[in-house]
PAVEX-319697 format. One record per residue: residue number from 1; residue in three letters; y, z, x of N, C-alpha, C in turn. Coordinates in steps of 0.02 Angstrom, whole numbers, plus 50000, padded with zeros to 5 digits. Atoms other than C-alpha are relative to their C-alpha. Layout:
BEGIN
<NUM,ALA,<Y,Z,X>,<Y,Z,X>,<Y,Z,X>>
...
***
This chain:
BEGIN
<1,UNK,<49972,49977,50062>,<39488,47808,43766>,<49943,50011,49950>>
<2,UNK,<50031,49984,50040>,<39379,47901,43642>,<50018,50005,49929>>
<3,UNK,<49994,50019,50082>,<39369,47830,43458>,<49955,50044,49948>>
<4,UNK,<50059,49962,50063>,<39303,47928,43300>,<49951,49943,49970>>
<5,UNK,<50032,50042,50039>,<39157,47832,43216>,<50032,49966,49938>>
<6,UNK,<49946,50040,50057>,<39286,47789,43066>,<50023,49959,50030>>
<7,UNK,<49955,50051,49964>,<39409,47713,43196>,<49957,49943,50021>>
<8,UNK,<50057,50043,49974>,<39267,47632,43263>,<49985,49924,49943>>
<9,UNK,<50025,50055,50057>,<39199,47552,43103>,<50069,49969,49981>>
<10,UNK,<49945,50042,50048>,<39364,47493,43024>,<50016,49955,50063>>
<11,UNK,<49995,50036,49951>,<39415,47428,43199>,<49962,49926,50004>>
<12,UNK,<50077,50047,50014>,<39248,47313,43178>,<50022,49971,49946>>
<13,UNK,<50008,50016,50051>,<39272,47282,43010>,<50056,49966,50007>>
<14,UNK,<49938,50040,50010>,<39447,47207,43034>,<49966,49930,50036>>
<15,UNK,<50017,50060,49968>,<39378,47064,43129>,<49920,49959,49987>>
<16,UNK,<50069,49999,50043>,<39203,47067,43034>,<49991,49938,49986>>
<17,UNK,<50019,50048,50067>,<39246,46915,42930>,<49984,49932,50057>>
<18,UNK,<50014,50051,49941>,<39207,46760,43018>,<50063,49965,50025>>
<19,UNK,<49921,50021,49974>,<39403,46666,43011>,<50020,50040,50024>>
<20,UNK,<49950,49953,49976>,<39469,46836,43058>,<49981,49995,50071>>
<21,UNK,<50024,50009,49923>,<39354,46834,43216>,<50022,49944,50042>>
<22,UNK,<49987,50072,49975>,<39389,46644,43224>,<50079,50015,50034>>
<23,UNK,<49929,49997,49998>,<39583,46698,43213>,<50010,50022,50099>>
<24,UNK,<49982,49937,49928>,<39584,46837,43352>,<49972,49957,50043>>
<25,UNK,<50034,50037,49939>,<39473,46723,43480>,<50063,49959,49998>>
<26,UNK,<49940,50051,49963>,<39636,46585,43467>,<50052,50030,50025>>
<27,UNK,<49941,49970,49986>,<39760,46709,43475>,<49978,50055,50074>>
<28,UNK,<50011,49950,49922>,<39681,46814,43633>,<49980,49953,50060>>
<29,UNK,<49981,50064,49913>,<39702,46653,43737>,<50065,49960,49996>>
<30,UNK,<49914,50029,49997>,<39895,46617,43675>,<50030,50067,50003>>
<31,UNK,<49948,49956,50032>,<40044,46721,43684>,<50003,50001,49936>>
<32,UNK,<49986,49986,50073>,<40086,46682,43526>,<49975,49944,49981>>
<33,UNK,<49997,50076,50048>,<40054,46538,43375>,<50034,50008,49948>>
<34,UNK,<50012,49995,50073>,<40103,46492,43216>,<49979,49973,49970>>
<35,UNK,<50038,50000,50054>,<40025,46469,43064>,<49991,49922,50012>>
<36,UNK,<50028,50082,50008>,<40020,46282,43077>,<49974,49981,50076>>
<37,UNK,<50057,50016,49921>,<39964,46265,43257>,<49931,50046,50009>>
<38,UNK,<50083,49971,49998>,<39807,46401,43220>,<49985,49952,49949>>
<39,UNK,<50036,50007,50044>,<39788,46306,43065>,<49964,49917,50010>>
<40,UNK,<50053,50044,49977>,<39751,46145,43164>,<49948,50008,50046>>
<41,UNK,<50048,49992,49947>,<39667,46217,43303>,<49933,50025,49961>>
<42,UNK,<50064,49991,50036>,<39535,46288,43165>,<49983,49968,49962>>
<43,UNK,<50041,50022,50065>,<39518,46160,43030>,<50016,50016,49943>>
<44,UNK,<50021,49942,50069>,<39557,46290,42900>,<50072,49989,49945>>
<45,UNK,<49947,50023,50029>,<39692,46260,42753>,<50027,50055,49997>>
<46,UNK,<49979,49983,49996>,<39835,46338,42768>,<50030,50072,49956>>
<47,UNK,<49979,49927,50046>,<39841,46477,42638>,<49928,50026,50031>>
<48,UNK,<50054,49953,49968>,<39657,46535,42722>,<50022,50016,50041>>
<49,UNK,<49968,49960,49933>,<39743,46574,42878>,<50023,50051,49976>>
<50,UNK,<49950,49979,50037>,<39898,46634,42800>,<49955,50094,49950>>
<51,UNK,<50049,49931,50032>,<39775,46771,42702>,<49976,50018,50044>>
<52,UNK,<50040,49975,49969>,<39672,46811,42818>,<50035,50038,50069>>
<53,UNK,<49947,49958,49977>,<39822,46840,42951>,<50026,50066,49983>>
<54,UNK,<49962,49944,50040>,<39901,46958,42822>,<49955,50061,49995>>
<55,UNK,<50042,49956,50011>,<39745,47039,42816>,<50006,50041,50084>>
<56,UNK,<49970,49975,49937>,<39780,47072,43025>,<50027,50035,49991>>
<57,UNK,<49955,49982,49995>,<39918,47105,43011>,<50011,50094,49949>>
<58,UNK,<50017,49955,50022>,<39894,47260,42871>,<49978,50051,50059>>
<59,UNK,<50038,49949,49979>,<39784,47335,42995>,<50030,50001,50094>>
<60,UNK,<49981,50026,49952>,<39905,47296,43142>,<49971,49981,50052>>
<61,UNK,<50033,50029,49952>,<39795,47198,43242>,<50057,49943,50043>>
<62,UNK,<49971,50057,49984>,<39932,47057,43255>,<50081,50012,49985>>
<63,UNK,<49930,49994,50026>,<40133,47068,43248>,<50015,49933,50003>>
<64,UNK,<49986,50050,50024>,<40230,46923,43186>,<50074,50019,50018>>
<65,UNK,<49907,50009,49942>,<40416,46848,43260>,<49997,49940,49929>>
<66,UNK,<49962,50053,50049>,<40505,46724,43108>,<50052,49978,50055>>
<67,UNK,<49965,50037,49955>,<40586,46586,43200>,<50017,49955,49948>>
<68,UNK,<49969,50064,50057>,<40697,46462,43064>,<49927,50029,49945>>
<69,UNK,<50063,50008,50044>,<40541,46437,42941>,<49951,50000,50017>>
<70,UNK,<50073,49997,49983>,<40401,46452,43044>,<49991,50080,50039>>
<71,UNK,<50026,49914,49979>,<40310,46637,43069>,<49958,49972,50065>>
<72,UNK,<50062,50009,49955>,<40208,46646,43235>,<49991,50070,50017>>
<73,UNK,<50028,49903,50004>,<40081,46796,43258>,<49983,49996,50064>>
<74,UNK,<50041,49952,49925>,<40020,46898,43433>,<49967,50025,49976>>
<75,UNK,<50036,49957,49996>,<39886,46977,43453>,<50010,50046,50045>>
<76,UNK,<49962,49949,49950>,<39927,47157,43500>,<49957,50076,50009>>
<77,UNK,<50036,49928,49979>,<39789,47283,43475>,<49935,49969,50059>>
<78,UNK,<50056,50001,49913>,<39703,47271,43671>,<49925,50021,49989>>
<79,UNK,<50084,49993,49998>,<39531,47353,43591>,<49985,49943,49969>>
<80,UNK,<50033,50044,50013>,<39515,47189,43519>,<50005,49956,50026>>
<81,UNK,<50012,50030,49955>,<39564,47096,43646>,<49930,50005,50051>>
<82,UNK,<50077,49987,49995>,<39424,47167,43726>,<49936,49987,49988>>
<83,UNK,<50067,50027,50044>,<39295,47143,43601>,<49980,49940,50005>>
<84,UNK,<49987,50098,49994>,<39329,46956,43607>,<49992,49966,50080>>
<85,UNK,<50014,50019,49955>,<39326,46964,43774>,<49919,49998,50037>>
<86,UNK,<50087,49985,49993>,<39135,47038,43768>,<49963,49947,49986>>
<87,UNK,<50044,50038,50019>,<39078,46910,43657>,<50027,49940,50025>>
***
């Protein structure tokens, strides 16, 4: 599959930040999580996820299932499964 250099960079840039990278590496070895089981598996308080998800999610890297009160996200775009799988 052949990407334009835009697609390219923003693709990159969605996962750029360091939690976002952190994010996508837990979620491309689960089906799914939610927000409070990434947010112990990283350490990270729960509105940094929670942002930084949303920020995924914008760029649909990740879809999200509401179950009662708890959201849990997938990871669903495969070129970044990929990527993650490189590094």
């Amino acid at each position: 599959m052949s990407m334009d250099h835009d697609a390219c960079a923003n693709l990159l840039k969605s996962i750029s930040h360091p939690i976002r990278l952190s994010l996508v590496k837990v979620l491309s070895d689960c089906e799914e999580m939610s927000v409070g089981s990434i947010q112990k598996v990283l350490d990270l308080p729960q509105s940094t996820v929670s942002q930084q998800l949303m920020k995924l999610k914008q760029v649909n890297a990740v879809s999200t299932r509401r179950e009662g009160t708890r959201i849990y996200y997938k990871l669903i775009d495969h070129r970044i499964k990929q990527i993650i799988e490189i590094l």
